[in-house]
C-alpha positions in Angstrom: -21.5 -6.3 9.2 -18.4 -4.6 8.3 -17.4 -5.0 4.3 -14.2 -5.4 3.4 -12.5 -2.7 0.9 -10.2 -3.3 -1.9 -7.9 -0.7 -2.4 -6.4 -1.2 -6.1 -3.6 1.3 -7.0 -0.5 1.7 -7.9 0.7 1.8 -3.9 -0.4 -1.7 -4.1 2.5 -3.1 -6.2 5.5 -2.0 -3.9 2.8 -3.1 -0.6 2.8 -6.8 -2.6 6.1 -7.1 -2.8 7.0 -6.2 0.5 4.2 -8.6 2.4 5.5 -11.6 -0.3 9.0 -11.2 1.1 7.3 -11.3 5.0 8.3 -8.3 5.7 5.4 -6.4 8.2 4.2 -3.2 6.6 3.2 -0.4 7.7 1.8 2.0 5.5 1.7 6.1 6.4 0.1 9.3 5.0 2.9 11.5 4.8 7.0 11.5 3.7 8.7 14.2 6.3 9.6 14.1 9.9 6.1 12.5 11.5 7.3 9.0 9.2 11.0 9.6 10.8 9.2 9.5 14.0 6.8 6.8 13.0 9.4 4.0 11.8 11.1 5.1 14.9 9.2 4.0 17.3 8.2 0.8 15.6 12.1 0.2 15.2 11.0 0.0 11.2 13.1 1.1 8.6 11.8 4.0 6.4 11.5 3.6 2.9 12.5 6.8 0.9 11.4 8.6 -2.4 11.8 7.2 -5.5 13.6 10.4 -6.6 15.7 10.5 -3.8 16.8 6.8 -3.1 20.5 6.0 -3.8 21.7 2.9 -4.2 21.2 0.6 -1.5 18.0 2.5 -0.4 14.5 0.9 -0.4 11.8 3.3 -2.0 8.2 2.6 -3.6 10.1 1.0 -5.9 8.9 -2.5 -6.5 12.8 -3.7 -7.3 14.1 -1.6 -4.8 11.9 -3.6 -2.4 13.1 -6.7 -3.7 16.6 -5.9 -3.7 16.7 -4.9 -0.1 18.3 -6.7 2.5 16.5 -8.3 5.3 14.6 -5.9 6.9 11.6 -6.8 9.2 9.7 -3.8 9.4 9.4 -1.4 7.1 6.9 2.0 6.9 6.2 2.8 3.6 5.2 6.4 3.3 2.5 6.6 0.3 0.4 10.2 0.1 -2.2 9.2 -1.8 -2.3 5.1 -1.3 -1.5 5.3 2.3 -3.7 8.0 2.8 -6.5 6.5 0.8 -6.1 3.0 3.2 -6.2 4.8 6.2 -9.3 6.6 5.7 -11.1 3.8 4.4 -9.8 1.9 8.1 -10.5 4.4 10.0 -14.1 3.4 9.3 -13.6 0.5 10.7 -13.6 -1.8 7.1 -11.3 -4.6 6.1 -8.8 -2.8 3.4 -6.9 -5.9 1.6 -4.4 -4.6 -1.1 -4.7 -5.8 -4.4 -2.8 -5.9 -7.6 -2.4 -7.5 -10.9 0.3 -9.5 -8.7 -2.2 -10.7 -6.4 -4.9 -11.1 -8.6 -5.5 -14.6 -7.6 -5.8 -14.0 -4.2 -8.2 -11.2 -4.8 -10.4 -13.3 -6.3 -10.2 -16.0 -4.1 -11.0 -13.5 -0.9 -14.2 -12.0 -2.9 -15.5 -15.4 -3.6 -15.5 -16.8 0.0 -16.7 -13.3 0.8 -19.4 -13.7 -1.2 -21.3 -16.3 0.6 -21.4 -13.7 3.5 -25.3 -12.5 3.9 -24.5 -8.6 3.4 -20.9 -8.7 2.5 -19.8 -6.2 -0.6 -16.7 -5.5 -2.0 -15.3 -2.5 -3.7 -12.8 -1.3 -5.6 -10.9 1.8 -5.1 -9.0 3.1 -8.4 -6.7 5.9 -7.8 -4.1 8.1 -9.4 -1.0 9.8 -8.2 -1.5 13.4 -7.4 1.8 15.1 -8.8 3.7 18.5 -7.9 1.0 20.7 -8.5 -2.2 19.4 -8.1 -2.6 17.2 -11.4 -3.6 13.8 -11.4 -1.9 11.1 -12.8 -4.2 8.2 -13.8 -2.0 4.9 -14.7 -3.6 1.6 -16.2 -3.7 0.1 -13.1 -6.0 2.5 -12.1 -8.7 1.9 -15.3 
């Protein structure tokens, strides 16, 4: 049997509140050209840096997200939680993003998961890796 992941990080937040508006996500590894290319050819819009996003602009940011007009499809490049989802898939696991927002629905997913003879769950807590090489551990991530 497959087992389902749980990613829990920060990445999580802005994923949340993108899926709760019905907007189709789709996360990626990497901010540069290859997500230009990506969003492209999913006719997606590309969300931007934080550090970088004027006004109007939709970034990680969870009220940037909210603010946004209608948008269908958007990529949202993440280097550590996109990349950290994608490897987990590419093993061929359920990865369900959770958050204190979602927190409810978590819980309701691990208990019906539960009653599945070899089903585990997991929890993946991770930082944000910063210019430089630190780590940046947030509460959301204890």
């Amino acid at each position: 049997m497959r087992l389902p992941w749980f990613a829990v990080l920060s990445f999580t937040t802005a994923l949340i509140v993108v899926v709760d508006r019905g907007i189709e996500v789709f996360p990626f590894r990497w901010r540069d050209e290859r997500a230009e290319r990506f969003a492209q050819k999913r006719d997606a819009v590309l969300a931007v840096g934080r550090s970088v996003a004027q006004p109007g602009q939709i970034s990680l940011s969870a009220a940037s997200l909210r603010a946004a007009g209608p948008v269908a499809k958007l990529v949202l490049p993440s280097p550590d939680g996109s990349t950290i989802v994608h490897e987990i898939a590419e093993t061929g696991v359920t990865v369900i993003g959770v958050s204190l927002r979602n927190v409810a629905a978590a819980d309701w997913t691990v208990r019906r998961l539960a009653t599945k003879p070899g089903a585990s769950v997991s929890a993946i807590a991770a930082g944000e890796r910063w210019p430089g090489g630190s780590l940046r551990p947030a509460v959301e991530d204890l």
